[in-house]
C-alpha positions as CSV (number, residue, x, y, z in Angstrom):
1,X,0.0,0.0,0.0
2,X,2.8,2.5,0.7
3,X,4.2,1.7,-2.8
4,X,1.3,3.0,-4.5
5,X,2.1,6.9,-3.6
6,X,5.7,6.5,-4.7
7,X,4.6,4.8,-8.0
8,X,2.1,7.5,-8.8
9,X,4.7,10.3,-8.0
10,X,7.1,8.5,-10.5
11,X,4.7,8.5,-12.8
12,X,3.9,12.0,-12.9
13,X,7.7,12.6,-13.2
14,X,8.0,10.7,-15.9
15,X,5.5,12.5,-18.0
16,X,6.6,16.1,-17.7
17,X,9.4,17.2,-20.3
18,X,12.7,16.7,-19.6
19,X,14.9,19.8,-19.7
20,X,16.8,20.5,-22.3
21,X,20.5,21.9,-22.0
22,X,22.6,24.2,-24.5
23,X,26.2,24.3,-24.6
24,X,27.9,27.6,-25.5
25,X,30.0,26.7,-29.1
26,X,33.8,27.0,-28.8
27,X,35.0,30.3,-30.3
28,X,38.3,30.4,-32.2
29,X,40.2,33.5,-31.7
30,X,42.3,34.5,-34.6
31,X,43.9,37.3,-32.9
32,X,47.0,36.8,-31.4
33,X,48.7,39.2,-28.6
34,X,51.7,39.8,-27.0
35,X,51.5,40.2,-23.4
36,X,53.5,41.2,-20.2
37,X,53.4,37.4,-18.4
38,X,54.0,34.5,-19.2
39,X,51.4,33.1,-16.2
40,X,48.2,34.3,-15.3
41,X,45.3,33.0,-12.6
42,X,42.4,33.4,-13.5
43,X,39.2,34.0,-10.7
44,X,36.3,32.5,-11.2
45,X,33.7,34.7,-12.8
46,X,31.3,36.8,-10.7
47,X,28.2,37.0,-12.4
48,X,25.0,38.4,-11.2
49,X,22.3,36.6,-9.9
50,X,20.1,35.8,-12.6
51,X,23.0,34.6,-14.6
52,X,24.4,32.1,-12.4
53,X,21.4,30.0,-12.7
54,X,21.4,26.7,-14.8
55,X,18.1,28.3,-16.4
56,X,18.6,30.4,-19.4
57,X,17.4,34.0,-19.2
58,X,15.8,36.3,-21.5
59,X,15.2,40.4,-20.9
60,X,11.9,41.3,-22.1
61,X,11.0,43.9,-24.2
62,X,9.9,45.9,-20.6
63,X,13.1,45.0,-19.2
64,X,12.0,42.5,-16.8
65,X,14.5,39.4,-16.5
66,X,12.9,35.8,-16.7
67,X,14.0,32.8,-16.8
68,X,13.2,29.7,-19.7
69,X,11.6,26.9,-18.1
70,X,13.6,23.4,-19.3
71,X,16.1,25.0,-20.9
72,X,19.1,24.9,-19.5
73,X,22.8,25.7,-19.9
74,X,24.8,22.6,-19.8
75,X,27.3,23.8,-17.2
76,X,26.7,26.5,-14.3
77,X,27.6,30.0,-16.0
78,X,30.0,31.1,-13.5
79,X,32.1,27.9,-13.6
80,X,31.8,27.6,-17.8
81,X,32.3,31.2,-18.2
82,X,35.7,31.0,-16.2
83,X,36.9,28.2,-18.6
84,X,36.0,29.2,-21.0
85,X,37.5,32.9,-21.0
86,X,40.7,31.1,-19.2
87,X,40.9,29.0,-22.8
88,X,40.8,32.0,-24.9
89,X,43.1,33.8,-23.0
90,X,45.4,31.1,-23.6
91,X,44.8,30.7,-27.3
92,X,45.0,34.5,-27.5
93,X,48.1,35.1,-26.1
94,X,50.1,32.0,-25.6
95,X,50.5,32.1,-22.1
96,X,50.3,29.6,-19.5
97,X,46.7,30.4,-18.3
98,X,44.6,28.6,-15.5
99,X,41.9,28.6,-13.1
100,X,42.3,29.1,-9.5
101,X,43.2,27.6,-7.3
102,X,46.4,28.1,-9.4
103,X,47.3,24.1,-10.3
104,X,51.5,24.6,-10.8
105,X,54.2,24.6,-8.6
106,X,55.5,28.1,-9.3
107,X,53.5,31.5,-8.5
108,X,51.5,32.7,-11.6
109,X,53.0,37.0,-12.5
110,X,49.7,37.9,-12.4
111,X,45.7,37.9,-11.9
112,X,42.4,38.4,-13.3
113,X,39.4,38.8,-11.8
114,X,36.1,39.3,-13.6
115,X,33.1,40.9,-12.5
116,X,29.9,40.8,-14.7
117,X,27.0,43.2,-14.1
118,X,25.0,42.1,-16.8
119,X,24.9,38.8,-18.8
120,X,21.9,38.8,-21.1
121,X,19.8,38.0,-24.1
122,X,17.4,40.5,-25.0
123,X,14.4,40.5,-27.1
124,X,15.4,44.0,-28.3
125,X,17.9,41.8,-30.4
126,X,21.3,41.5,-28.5
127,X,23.4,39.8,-26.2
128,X,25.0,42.2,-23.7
129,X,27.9,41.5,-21.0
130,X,29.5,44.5,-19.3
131,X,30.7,45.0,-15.6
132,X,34.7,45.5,-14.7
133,X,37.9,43.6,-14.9
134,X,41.1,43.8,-12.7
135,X,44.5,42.4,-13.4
136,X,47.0,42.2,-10.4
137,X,50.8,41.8,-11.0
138,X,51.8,39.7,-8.3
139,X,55.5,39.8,-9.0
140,X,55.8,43.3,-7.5
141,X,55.9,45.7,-9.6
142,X,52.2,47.1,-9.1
143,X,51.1,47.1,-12.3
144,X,47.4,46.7,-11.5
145,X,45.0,47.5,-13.7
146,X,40.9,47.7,-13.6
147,X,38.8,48.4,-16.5
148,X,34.9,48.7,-17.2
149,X,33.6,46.6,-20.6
150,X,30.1,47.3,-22.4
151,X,30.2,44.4,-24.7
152,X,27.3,43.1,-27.3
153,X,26.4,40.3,-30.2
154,X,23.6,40.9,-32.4
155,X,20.9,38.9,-31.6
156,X,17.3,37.9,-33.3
157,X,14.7,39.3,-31.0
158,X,13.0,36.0,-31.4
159,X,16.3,33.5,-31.1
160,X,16.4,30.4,-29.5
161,X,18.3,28.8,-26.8
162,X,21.3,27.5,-29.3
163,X,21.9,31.2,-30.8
164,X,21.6,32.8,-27.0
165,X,24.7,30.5,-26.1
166,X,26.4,31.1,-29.6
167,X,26.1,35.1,-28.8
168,X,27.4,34.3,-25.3
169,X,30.7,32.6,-27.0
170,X,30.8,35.2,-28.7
171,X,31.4,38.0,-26.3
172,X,33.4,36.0,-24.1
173,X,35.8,35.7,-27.3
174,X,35.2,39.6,-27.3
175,X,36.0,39.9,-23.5
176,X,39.0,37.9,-23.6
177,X,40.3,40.1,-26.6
178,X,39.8,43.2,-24.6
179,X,41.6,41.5,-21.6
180,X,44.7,40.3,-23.1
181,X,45.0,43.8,-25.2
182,X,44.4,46.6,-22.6
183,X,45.1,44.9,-19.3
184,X,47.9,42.2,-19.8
185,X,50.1,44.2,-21.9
């Protein structure tokens, strides 16, 4: 008898739609700078709170900020956004480039730290990031930087899921650019 409660909430699980979840497309940078380190940390990405949920989020033509029930992005945003800027940064400018906690043996010459203020598709037909970086040279010579970014992909105001995350690669390729060009050199 206490089986049949269990079986019926089963049940009902299995007939509501599964979510669905959207990987952001690898960008390949083909620029190429020369920076000042040869090492660099990379902080994990502060992003505000409607952008560190799995759920993918859409701005509204009024500006309100919801979320799209079942579809989801295939990784939490702060953790794949901090790959995947640490990746182009790499690629970018051929240093040795890494997550913290920093993995190697030796100190890295310096750090970045990323804060987002806004991460979003809109239905007015973009994809906007924008908040502030900082870069820290830890090997003394306080070369600290900080800089604010306003960045945006064109959008269709009626995209789907699978061109939100292609317009999200694509301004984290434009983030990283900005990075390794006006604070790392």
């Amino acid at each position: 008898m206490a089986l049949r409660p269990f079986l019926l909430v089963l049940a009902l699980a299995a007939c509501s739609p599964a979510p669905v979840r959207f990987a952001v497309p690898s960008v390949t940078p083909e620029t190429r700078i020369g920076i000042s380190y040869g090492t660099v940390e990379l902080r994990e990405v502060s992003l505000p709170t409607y952008a560190q949920n799995e759920e993918i989020s859409i701005e509204t033509l009024d500006g309100g900020i919801t979320r799209q029930a079942g579809l989801l992005w295939a990784d939490l945003p702060a953790r794949a956004m901090t790959l995947e800027l640490g990746s182009l940064l790499r690629v970018i400018t051929g240093a040795q480039v890494a997550s913290e906690p920093w993995p190697f043996d030796s100190r890295p010459q310096a750090r970045v730290e990323v804060r987002v203020e806004e991460m979003v598709a809109s239905q007015r037909g973009n994809f906007r990031l924008s908040g502030q970086y900082f870069v820290a040279a830890l090997d003394g010579s306080e070369r600290g930087r900080s800089r604010s970014f306003a960045l945006s992909a064109p959008l269709s105001p009626d995209a789907g899921p699978a061109e939100i995350a292609a317009a999200r690669g694509q301004v984290t390729a434009m983030l990283a650019e900005a990075i390794a060009r006006d604070g790392l050199r």
